[in-house]
N, C-alpha and C positions, 0 to 999 in steps of 0.2 A: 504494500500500500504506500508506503513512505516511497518509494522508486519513483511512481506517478505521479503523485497526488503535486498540484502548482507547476506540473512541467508543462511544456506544448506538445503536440505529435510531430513538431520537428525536430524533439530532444532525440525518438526516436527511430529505429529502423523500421517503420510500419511496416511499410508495403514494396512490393517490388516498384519499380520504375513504368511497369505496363499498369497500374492502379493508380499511382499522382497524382495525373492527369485527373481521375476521379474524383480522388480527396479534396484535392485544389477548388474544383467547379462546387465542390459540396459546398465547401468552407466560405467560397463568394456569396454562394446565397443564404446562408447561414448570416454571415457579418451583412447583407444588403439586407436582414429579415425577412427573407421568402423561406419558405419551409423547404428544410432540407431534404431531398432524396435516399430512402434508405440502400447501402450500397450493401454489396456481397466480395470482400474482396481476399486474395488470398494473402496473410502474412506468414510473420514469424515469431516463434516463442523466444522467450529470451535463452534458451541454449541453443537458437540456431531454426530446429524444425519446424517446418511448413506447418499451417494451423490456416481453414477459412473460420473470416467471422463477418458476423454481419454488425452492419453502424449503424447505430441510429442519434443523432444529436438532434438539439433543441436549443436555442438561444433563450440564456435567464436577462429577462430585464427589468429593469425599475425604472420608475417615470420613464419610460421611454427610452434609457440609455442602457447600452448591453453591459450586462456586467459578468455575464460568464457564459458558460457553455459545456451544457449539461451532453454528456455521450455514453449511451450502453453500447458496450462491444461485445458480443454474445459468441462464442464457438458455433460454428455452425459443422463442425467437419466432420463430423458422424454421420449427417444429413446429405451433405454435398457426396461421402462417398455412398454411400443407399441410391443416390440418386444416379451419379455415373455406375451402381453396377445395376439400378433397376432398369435405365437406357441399353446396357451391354446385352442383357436378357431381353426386351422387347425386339431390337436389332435380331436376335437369335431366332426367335419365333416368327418372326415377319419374314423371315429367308426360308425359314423352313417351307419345303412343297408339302410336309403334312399337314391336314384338320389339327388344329389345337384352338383350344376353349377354355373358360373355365365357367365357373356358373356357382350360384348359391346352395345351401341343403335346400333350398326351397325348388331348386330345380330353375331359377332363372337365369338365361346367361348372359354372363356379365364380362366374358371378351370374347371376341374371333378373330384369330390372324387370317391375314390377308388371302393365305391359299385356301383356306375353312370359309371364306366369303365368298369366294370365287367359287366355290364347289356346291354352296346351296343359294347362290343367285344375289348374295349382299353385294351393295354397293361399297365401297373402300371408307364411306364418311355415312353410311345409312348409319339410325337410330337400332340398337339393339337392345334397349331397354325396357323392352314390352317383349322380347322375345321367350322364349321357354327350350328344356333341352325337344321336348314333345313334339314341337316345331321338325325339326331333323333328324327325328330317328322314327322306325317303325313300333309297333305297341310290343313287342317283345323286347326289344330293346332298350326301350324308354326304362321297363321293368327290371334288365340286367342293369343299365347305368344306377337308375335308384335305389334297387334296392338291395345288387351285394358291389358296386362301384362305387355309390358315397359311403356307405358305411364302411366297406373297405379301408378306403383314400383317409378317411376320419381315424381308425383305429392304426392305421398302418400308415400315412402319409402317402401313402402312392396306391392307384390301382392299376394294373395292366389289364386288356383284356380288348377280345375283338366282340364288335358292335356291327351295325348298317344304318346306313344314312339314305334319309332322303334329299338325291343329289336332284339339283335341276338343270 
């Protein structure tokens, strides 16, 4: 606390040289009083490694004249990596030429990669949100996926097995 506390963020090594640019534009409209932008940028901990965090400042004033400048800096980089590797797995599944889905126990489905749309007539940005698995499979099947496929997938994390689809 005492490291920070009355310094500037030019005492330290924030951010790389590709984020500045950013801080800087924040920091004008900060001191001009327009509400600051919150940013996402990637720094450094003070032994060196990489850490994103997100900024959020606020200018404190009285009568009208600024007198500090309030900033949460929050770790974001638990989130930032979930997110690059939840993009790395959608990439996977949008390449794949097989049906993949996923769907609720309720039985509603709630994704289709691109080759699974292509195979029962969706469109690449159609609503699937009103869909059902019921929708794409025949009445034995619907039977197999429900009722030893979720409970499967539920006890055991995975189910394999072969199904049929109504393709169009």
């Amino acid at each position: 606390r005492d490291e920070v506390i009355g310094k500037s963020f030019a005492d330290f090594n924030f951010a790389p040289k590709e984020s500045s640019a950013e801080l800087v534009d924040t920091f004008k409209h900060i001191t001009e009083g327009q509400p600051a932008p919150m940013l996402e940028v990637e720094s450094f901990r003070k032994d060196g490694s990489p850490v994103f965090v997100e900024i959020n400042s606020k200018v404190i004033k009285k009568a009208g004249e600024i007198q500090g400048l309030l900033t949460i800096i929050r770790d974001v980089t638990s989130r930032k990596r979930f997110e690059k590797e939840r993009t790395r797995l959608i990439n996977l599944l949008e390449s794949t030429t097989d049906f993949v889905s996923t769907s609720d126990t309720e039985g509603n489905i709630t994704y289709i990669n691109r080759a699974g749309r292509k195979m029962v007539g969706l469109g690449a940005e159609e609503d699937i949100s009103s869909t059902v698995i019921s929708d794409y499979h025949p009445e034995w099947a619907i039977d197999l996926v429900l009722n030893t496929g979720l409970p499967a997938a539920i006890r055991d994390g995975v189910w394999s097995g072969e199904t049929a689809m109504k393709i169009k």
